[in-house]
N, C-alpha and C positions, 0 to 999 in steps of 0.2 A: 132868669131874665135875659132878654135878647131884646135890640134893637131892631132886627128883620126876626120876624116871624113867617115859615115859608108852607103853607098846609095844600100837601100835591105827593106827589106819587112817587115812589124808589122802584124801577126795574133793573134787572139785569140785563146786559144791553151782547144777543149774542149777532154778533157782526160778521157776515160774507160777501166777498170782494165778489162780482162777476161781472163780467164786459156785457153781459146784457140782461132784462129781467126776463122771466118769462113770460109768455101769452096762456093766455089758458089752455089747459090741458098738455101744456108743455114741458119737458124738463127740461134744466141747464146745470150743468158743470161751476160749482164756483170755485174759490181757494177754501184755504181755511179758515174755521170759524174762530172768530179771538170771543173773548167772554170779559165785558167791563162795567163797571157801574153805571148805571145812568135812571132813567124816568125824570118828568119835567121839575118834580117839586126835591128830590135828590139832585140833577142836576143846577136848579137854581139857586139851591141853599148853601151846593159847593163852591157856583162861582163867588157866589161874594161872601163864603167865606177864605177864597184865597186871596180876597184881595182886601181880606183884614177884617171883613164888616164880623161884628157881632152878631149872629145868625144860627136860628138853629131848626130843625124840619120836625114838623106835627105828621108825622104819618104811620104807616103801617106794612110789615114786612114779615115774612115766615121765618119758623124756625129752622134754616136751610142752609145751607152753604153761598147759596148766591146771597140772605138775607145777610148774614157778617162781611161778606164781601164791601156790603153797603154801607156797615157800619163803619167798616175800617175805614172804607175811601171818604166818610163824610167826617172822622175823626180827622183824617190826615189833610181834609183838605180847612181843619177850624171850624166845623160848621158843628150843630152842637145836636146830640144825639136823644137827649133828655125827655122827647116827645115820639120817639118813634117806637112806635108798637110793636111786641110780637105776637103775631095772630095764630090762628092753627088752620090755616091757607097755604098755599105754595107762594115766597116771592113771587110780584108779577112779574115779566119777561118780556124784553120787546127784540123780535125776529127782525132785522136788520139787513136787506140787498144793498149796498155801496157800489156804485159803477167808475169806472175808469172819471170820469169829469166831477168824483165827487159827488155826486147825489144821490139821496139816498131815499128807498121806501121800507114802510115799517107798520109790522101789523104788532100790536099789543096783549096780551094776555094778562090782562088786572091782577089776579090773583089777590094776594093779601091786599090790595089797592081797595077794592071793593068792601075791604071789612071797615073802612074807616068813616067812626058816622057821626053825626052831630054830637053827639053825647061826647065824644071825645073834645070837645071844643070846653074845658071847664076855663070859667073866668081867672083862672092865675096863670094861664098860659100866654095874656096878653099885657101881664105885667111889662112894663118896661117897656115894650115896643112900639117902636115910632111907624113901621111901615108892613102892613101885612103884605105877605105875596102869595096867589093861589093861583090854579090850573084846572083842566078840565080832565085828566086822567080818573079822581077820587069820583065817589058820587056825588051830584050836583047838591041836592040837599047840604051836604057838609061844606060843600062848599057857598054856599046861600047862608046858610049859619054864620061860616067866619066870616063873610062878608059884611051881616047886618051886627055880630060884637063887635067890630072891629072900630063900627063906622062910629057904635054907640060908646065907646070908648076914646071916642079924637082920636084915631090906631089912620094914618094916610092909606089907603086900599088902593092894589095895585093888581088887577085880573089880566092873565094872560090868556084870555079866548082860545086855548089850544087843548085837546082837539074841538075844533068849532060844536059848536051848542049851542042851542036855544036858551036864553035869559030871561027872567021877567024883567018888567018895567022896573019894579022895584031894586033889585039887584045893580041892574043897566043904572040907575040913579043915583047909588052908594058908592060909587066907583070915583074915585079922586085920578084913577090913570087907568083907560083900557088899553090894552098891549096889541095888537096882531099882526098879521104879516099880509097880503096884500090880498090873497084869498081868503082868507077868516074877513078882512075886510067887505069885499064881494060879497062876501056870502050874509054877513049883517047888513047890507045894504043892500042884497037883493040884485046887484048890478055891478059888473067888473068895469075897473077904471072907473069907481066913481070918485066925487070930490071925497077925500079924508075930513073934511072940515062937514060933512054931513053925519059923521060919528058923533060927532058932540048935540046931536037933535035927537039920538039915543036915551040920552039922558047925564052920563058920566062928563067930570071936569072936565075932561084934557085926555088926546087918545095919543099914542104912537103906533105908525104905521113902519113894521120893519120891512125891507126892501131889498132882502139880501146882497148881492155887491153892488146896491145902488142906494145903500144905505137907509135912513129912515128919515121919515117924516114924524114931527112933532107938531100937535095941533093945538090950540088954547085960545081962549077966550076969543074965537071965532078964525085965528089967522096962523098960516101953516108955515112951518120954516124947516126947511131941507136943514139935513145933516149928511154930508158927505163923508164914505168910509172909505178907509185906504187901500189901494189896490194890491191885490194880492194874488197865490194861486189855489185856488184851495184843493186840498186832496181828499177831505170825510166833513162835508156841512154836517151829520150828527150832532144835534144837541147846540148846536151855534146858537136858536134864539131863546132855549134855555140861558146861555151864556149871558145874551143882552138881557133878557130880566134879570138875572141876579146880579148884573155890575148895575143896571139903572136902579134897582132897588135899595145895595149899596149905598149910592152917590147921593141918594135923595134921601137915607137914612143919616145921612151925613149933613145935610143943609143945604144940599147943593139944588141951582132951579132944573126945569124938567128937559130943558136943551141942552144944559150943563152934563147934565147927569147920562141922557142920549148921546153925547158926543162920545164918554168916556163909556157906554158901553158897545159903540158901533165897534171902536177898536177893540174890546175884547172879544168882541164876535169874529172879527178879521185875524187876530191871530188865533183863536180856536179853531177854523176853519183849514189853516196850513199843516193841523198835526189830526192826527187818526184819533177817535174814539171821542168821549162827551166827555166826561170828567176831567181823564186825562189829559185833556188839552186844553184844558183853561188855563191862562195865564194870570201868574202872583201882580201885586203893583207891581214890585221889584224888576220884575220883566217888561211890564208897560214902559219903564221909564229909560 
């Protein structure tokens, strides 16, 4: 039993530093490659389990070295292992450029991600849990599934539109919080800068738009309220709005309302942001405070 149930993807996250990306057909010189936990649904399962939430991840991982890698870092970071698969695929893997200002591009390899499928979604896996959180690394199907138990269970649904996808109407209408960032936005709305408060004509309750260091917006019952984040420098955005999903998922497994709980995940994303890698730089409460 878990309070956040998190059903999304575990990669291994191999990360190289270079002052520029390449063009095509081009090579570049980078540093060395580091090798660290990550994928959206391992990434979010371990922010809020370091910051106490009961949480545990529905996914699927090889029999590999990177696959225990993941187990370890979701052990250590409290997130609970009880649901993660081992499939006969390769861990998925996600290739990682980081440039000098922090930003990063990332092409993904599913691997075991892909073996994870409806059938895995049996009814005592939603025992107990207040808040589901899903992504779009897994296949959509599984993830169309936990969204419709979820909803039919009074389970709060919370979709982090990442990587951007196509949704049905139905899916878009079971969602109690859709997550994105300002282009997953655009991109469901067909139009960049558009108003955030035309997410909720989608279908779902209440959207957040995160905003990277301009923080996020929280939409609801028609009216949008900025959330300002704290200024900072950042060195490795990897995995930052993994971070905000699993502290808002957190907060709102906890009672807390959907501005409240935005507030306390902008700042986890802001200090994630200041230190290298996904996992690894998630901050405990203890450090929030």
């Amino acid at each position: 039993m878990s309070a956040v149930l998190v059903v999304g993807s575990a990669n291994a996250d191999l990360v190289v530093p270079v002052e520029r990306r390449p063009a095509g057909g081009e090579t570049v010189l980078g540093g060395d490659t580091t090798v660290s936990p990550g994928g959206k649904g391992a990434n979010t399962a371990a922010a809020a389990g370091r910051l106490g939430a009961d949480v545990a991840l529905l996914g699927a991982v090889g029999d590999d070295a990177h696959g225990r890698l993941l187990r370890e870092s979701l052990t250590a970071a409290g997130a609970g292992t009880q649901y993660l698969r081992t499939v006969d695929r390769p861990t998925g893997i996600a290739y990682i450029t980081v440039t000098p200002d922090g930003e990063n591009s990332i092409l993904v390899s599913p691997g075991a991600n892909s073996a994870l499928e409806p059938a895995d979604l049996t009814d005592d896996v939603f025992d107990g849990v207040r808040v589901l959180v899903t992504s779009l690394e897994v296949p959509l199907p599984t993830v169309e599934r936990a969204v419709r138990q979820a909803r039919s269970k009074g389970v709060r649904v919370l979709l982090n539109l990442s990587p951007a996808a196509e949704l049905s109407g139905e899916t878009l209408a079971a969602l109690d919080v859709l997550l994105v960032n300002e282009h997953e936005a655009g991109y469901l709305l067909a139009e960049e800068d558009a108003d955030p408060r035309r997410l909720l004509d989608l279908g779902p309750r209440a959207a957040v738009v995160t905003r990277g260091a301009a923080g996020a917006v929280v939409v609801e019952d028609g009216k949008s309220t900025t959330v300002e984040s704290p200024r900072v420098e950042a060195v490795d955005t990897t995995g930052a709005g993994d971070a905000f999903a699993g502290a808002l998922a957190a907060s709102l497994a906890r009672g807390a309302d959907l501005v409240e709980a935005a507030r306390l995940a902008v700042r986890v994303a802001a200090v994630s942001v200041t230190r290298h890698g996904a996992q690894p730089s998630y901050p405990t409460a203890a450090e929030l405070e």
